[in-house]
N, C-alpha and C positions, 0 to 999 in steps of 0.2 A: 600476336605473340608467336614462338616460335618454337616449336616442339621438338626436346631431342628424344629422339628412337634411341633404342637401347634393345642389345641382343643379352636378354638373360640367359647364360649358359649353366645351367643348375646343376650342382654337384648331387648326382642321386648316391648316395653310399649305400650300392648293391654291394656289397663285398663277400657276406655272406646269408647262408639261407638257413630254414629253422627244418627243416625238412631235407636229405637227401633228393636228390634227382639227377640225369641225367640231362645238363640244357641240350636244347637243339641246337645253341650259337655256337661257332668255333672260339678261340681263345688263341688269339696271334703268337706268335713264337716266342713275343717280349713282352708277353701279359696284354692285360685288358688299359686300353685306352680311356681316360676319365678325362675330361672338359669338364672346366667351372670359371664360372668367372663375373661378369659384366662388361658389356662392350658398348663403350658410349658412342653410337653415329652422330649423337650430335657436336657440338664443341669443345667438350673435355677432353681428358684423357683415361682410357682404359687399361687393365688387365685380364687378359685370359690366361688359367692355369691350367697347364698341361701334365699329365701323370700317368703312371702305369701302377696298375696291379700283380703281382703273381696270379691270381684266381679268382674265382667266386669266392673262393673258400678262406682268402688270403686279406690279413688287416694293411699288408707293408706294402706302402707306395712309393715308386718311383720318378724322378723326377724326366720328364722329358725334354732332353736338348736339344737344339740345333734342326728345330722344325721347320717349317715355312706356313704364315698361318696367313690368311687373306681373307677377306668379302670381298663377291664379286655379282655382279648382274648380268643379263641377259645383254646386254648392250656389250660389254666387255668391259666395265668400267670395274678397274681393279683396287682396292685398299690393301695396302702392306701394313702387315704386323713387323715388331723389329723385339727382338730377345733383349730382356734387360736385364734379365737374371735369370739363373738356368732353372728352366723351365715355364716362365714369365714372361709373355706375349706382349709389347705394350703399343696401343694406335691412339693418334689423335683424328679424330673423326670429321668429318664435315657433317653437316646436317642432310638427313636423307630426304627424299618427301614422301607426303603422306600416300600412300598407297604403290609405291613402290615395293621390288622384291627383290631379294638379294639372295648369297648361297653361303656357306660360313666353307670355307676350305681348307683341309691341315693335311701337311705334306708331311712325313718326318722326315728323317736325316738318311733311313733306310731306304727311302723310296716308297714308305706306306703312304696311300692315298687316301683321307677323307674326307668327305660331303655330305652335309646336311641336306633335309627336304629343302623349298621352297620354303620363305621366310617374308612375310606378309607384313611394310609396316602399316599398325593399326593406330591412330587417333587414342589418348587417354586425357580423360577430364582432369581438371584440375580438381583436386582435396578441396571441398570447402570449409571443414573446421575439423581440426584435432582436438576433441574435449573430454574430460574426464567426469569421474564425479564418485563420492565418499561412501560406499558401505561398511558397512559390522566389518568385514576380512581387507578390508585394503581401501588400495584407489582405482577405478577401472578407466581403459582408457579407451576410447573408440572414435570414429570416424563418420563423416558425414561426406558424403558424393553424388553430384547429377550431374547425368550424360545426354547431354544434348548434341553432341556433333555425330555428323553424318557418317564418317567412317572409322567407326568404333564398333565394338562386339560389347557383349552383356556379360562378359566375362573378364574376372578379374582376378590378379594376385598383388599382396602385400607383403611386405619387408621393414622390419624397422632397426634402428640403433638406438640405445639405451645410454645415457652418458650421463655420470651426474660427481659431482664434487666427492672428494672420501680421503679428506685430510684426515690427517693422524689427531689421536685424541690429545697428543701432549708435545708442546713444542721443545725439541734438544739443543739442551745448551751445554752440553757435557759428552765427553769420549772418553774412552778407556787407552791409556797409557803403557806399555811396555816397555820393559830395561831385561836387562841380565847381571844379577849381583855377578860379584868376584867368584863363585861358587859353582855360577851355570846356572842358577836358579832363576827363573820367572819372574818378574816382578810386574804386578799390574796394581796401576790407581788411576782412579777418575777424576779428572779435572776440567775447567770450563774451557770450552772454548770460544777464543780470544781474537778480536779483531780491533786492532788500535790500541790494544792494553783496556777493552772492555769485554764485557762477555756478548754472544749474538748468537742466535737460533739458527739451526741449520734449515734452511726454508726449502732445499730440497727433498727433503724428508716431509718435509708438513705440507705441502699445497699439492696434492694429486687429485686425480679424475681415475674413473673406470669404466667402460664401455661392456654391455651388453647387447649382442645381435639376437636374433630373430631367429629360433631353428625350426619353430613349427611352421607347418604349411598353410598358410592362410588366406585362402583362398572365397571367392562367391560368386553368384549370379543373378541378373536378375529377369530370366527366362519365365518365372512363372508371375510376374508383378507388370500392372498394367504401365506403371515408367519407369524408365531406366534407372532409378536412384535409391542409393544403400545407406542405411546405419549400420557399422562394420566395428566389432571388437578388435581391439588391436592389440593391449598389455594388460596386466595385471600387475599390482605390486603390493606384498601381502603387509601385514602392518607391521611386523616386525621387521623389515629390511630396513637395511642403515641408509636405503638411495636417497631418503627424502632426507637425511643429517643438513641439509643446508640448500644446495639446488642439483635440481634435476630437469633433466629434459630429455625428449623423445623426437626425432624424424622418422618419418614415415614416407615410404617410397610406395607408388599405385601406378599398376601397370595393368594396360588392357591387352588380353592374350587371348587367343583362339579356342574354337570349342575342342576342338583337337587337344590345345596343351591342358586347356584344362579340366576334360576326362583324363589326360595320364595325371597329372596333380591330383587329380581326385581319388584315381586307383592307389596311389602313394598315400595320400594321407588317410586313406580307411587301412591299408598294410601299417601304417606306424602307428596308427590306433591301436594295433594289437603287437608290436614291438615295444613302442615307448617313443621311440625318437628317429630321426630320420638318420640317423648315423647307429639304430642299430641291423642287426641283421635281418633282412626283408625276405616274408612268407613266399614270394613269388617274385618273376622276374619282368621289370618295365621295359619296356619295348622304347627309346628315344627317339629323335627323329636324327641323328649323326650316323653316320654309314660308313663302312671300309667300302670304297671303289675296288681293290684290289681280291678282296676275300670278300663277297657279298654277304656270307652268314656269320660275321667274325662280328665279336660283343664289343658293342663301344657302350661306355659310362658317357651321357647326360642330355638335353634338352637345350635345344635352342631356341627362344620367341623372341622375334623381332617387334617393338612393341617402344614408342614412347614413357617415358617413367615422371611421373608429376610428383615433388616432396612437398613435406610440409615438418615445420617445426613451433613444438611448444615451447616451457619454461615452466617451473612450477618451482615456486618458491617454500622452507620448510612452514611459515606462518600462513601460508594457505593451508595446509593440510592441520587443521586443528586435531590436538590427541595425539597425536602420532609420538609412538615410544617404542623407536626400535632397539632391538638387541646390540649391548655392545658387550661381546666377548674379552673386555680389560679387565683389569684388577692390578693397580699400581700398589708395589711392597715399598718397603724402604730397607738400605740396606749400611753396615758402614762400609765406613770407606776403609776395604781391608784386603789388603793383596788374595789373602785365604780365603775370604768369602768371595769377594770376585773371581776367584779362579773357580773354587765347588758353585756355586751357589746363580752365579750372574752370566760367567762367560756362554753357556750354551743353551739360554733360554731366555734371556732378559736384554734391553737395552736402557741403560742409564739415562733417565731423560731431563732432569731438573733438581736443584736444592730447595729444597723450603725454606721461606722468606725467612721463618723466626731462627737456621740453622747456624747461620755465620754470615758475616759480611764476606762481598767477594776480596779475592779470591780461593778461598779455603772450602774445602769439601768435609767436612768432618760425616757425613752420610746424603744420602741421594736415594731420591725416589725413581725407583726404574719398572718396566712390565715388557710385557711380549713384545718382541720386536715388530709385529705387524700394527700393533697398537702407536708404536714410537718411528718407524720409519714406512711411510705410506706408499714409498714403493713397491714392496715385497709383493701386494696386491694391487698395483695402480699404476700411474705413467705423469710424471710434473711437467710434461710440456703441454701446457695450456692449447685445447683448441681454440682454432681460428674465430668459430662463430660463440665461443664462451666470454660473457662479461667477466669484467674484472671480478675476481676474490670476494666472498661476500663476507670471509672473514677480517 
């Protein structure tokens, strides 16, 4: 089997600090340089994201254009990056091999020059099982991994994606109609809507997904254990969340990284122990392995590991999780059907979702049950374009 390498380029969001000081890095003329991304050497395709800062002190980024970005080796063997959007580096990779080393290179548009250290790729095991299992507060979810190849390290970082169904609670068969009497006046009433001279649900609004990533640093080792192999927390999902409403799934990305990267991960994740998050502002300043060639002491934002990425994905269906009552924030009113109440009452709070069977035969609205529009249109919080590796609808 064939391993793709992958350059994790971690966005550390140093932006600002909890304490005054005076750094010893310089700060480029056009702000501080931020790298983030994933770069697939294996067969995919990648994006790396390029950005500037005003300052340590500063939340506003900008976007970096017209750079020149490459991996290169020792040999001379060159990769080109190609802009696909401003700021957005994208390559398609060849497979690297195992124990190779490469340099990650960004040129900007100015004539700024930089370089990463050396970039070692390392052997990662594959995931052996992504499983969970049911306490009092949730579902926990964790990992199982043994390293037995030769040119790996004992060190490790994970990443996961969070994806799970988050249809709306009530499917619409009804919208809200506008006129303008003779007068100038407003007219609004709800009526079904109609395809063939029948009624039909707007299925855009009802079949969405929602994705949650990864922000903590989750990181291990296994340095002090007589063999290489982890049980490794991964998620948690407390028992009121609405993820398990129907399905849910988790992928999990395991990479093997250097004792190097993961001391600076370590120093980060004790810093955000005491911030909260890695996006807030950090007690102290990470040292990365990216460098200006041109101004040697000038601050560059992020981390590069060169490092194969092994996934794995679950499924978990809602009648596996027995008990499970999560919070839904609805409460369907009914209202009539009345230009005046619809204008006070409906227009800026409410979406029209449905007639009650005993109300009328179609098509006559004489009143309709409507609620908050995140409840009736699943976009507001979601995205209807079905992933790739989601089965069909389970509704």
């Amino acid at each position: 089997m064939k391993y793709h390498p992958l350059i994790f380029l971690i966005l550390l969001s140093l932006l600002a600090c909890q304490e005054v000081f005076e750094a010893p890095e310089k700060v480029g003329k056009e702000g501080i340089l931020v790298v983030e991304g994933i770069i697939d050497s294996g067969t995919g395709s990648s994006t790396l994201k390029l950005s500037r800062t005003g300052s340590l002190s500063s939340r506003s980024t900008f976007k970096e254009e017209g750079a020149s970005v490459s991996l290169l080796n020792a040999s001379g063997e060159t990769l080109i990056f190609s802009e696909n959007a401003p700021g957005e580096y994208g390559i398609n990779s060849p497979d690297l091999p195992s124990g190779s080393t490469y340099f990650l290179k960004i040129q900007t548009q100015n004539g700024q020059e930089y370089l990463s250290d050396s970039l070692t790729v390392f052997d990662t095991p594959e995931i052996d099982s992504v499983y969970w299992h049911r306490e009092g507060d949730g579902v926990h979810i964790e990992l199982a991994t043994n390293n037995n190849l030769q040119n790996s390290t004992e060190n490790y970082l994970w990443k996961y994606t969070q994806t799970w169904e988050a249809f709306a609670e009530y499917r619409r068969y009804l919208e809200i109609e506008q006129s303008v009497s003779a007068t100038g006046r407003r007219i609004y009433n709800v009526v079904y809507l109609q395809k063939d001279g029948k009624p039909y649900f707007d299925s855009s609004m009802y079949y969405c997904w929602q994705q949650e990533f990864s922000r903590e640093l989750l990181i291990n080792n296994t340095r002090q254990q007589q063999e290489n192999r982890l049980r490794q927390p991964i998620a948690f999902v407390e028992n009121t969340s609405p993820k398990f409403k129907t399905l849910w799934s988790i992928e999990v990305e395991q990479v093997s990284i250097s004792r190097k990267a993961y001391d600076f991960f370590d120093l980060m994740k004790k810093n955000t122990e005491l911030t909260g998050s890695i996006f807030d502002p950090q007690p102290a300043i990470l040292y990365g392995n990216i460098h200006s060639v041109n101004i040697p002491d000038e601050l560059v934002i992020g981390y590069a590991v060169l490092s194969p990425v092994k996934k794995k994905r679950i499924f978990i269906k809602r009648s596996e999780v027995t008990g499970w009552n999560p919070f839904i924030a609805c409460d369907p009113q009914q209202f009539s059907n009345s230009s005046d109440i619809i204008r006070d009452r409906v227009l800026n709070s409410f979406l029209p979702a449905y007639v009650p069977s005993d109300a009328a035969p179609f098509p006559q609205v004489p009143f309709f049950i409507a609620d908050l529009a995140p409840c009736v249109n699943c976009r507001i919080n979601g995205f209807n374009g079905k992933p790739d590796f989601w089965p069909q609808p389970t509704d």
